[in-house]
N, C-alpha and C positions, 0 to 999 in steps of 0.2 A: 504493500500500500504506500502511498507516495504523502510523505509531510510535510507539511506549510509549517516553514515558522515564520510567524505573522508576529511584526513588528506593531502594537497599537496607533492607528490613523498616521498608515503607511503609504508606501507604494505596492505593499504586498495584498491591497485589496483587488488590484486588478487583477490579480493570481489566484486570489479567492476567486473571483468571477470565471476565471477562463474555466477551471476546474470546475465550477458549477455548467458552463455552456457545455463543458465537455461530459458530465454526466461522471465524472470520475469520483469514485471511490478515494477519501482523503482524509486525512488525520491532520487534524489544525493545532498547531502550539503558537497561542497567544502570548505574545511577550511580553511583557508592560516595560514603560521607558522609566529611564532613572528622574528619581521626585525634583532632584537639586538639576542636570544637567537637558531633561527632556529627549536624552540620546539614546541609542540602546547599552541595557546593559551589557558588561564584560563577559557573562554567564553566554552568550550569542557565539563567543572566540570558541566555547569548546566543541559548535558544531560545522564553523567555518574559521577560519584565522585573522579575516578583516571584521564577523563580528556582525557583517551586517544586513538587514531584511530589506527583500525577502528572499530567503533561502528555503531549496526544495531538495529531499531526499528521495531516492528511486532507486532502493536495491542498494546498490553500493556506489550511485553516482549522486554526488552534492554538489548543487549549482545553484551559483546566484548570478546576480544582474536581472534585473528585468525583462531587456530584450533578451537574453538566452534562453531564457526559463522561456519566456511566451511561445520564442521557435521553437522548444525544443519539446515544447507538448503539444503543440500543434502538428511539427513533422512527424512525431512518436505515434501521439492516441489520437490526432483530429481525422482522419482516415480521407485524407484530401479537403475538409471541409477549412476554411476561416481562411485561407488564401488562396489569389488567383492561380489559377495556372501557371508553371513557370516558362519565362524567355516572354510572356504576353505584357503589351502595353499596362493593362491593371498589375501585372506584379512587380512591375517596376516599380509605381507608385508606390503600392504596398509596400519595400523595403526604404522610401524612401520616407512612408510617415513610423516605421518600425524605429527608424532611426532616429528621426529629426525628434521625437520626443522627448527622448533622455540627451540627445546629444545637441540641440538647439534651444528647445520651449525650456524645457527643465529648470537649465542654469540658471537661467534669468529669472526663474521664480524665487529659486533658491537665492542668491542674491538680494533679490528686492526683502527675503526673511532674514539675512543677515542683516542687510544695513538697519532692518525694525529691530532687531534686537539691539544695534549696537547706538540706537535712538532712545531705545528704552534702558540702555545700562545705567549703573549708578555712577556719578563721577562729580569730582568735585564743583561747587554750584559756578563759580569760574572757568572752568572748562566746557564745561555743558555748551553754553554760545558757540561755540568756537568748533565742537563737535559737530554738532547740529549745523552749523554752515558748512562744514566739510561733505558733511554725509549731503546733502541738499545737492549741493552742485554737481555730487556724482548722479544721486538720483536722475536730476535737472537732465543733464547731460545726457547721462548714458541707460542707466536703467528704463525710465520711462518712455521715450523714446522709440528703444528695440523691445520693451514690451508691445509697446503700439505697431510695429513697423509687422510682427510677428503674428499679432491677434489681428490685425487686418487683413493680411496673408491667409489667417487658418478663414477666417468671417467670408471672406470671397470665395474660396474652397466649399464652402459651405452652404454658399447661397441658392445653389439648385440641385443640394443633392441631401440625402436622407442618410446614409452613411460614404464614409471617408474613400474609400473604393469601391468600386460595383455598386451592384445593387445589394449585396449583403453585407451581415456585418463581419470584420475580418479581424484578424490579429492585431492587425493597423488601429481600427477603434481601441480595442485593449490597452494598446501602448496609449494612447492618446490620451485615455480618461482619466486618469489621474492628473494630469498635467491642465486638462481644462476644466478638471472638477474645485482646481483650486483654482484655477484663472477668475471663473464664475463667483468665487468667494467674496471678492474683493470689488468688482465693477459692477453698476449696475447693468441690469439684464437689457434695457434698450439700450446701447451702448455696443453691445454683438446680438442682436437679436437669434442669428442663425447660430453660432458659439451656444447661446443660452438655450435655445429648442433645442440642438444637440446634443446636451448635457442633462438635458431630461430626460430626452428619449432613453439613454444608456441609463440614467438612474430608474427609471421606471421597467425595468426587463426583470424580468421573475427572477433568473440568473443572476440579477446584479441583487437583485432585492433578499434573496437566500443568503447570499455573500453578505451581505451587511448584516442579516440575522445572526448569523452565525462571529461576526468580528466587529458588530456595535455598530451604530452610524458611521458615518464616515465625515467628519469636520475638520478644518484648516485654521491655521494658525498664521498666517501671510497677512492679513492688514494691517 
């Protein structure tokens, strides 16, 4: 049987999900984050050595990253289904929103959490001014910006079609949702209209909805 260790309001919900489209038999270990840090505990290094979620167990193979784990139960138990065809125009796309997820949208979300934390540190009441206009002008500059340049990108992607490739839903949504289920967190919903219908649709699937049953709602910490 193949184990989820699920990091609490992770990226391993979309792992939960795939496992759920896929009907697979799974054993979930919920992790809870440390009280003081928010990050995973250390207790994560004795089942991989980076420690971090989500990690999946099959037999004697442990694998993390996102995009791996997605391909690699897709290639394994999807039995052709949640990707195009390969060498076809749609699978190309497919590897290309596989990718741009973790390797494009991500960062920048992750980014725009650190500079909110490092807005919210404690530091002396002197410094704080002076923080605060630092962190501002990178926002100014460069965060918001390629957040904009990126979710207008996904929003016109979006605008006449119901999932991300094809006419079904693929691997490619999978990778995606997590990354635009925090996007949606933080802007308002007219704002990406097509972004935010997409972001329901995927919360609203039986599949997604088991998956949060089983690993809590799913909330962000990004504003």
């Amino acid at each position: 049987m193949i184990i989820l260790y699920a990091l609490t309001q992770s990226r391993a919900y979309r792992i939960a999900w795939l496992l759920e489209i896929l009907n697979l038999p799974y054993k979930l270990e919920i992790i809870e984050r440390d009280g003081e840090t928010n990050l995973a505990p250390d207790a994560l290094r004795s089942i991989h050595p980076l420690g971090k979620s989500p990690i999946i167990k099959d037999g004697d193979l442990v694998l993390t990253e996102s995009g791996a784990i997605v391909e690699y139960l897709i290639n394994r138990y999807g039995g052709g289904k949640l990707k195009p065809e390969m060498n076809s125009t749609d699978y190309w796309q497919y590897l290309h929103w596989i990718h741009y997820a973790e390797g494009s949208l991500m960062p920048l979300l992750v980014i725009k959490l650190i500079f909110r934390k490092i807005d919210d540190a404690d530091m002396p009441f002197i410094a704080k001014p002076i923080a605060n206009k630092i962190t501002e002008k990178v926002k100014q500059g460069f965060i918001r910006p390629q957040l904009k340049l990126h979710l207008d990108y996904i929003e016109s992607q979006l605008a006449e079609k119901f999932w991300l490739v094809g006419d079904e839903l693929t691997g490619a949504d999978i990778m995606m949702s997590f990354p635009l289920q925090a996007a949606v967190s933080y802007f308002e919903t007219n704002q990406y209209p097509h972004i935010s219908a997409y972001v329901s649709r995927l919360n609203h699937t039986e599949s997604f909805k088991r998956a949060e049953q089983k690993l809590g709602p799913l909330t962000f910490f990004l504003t």
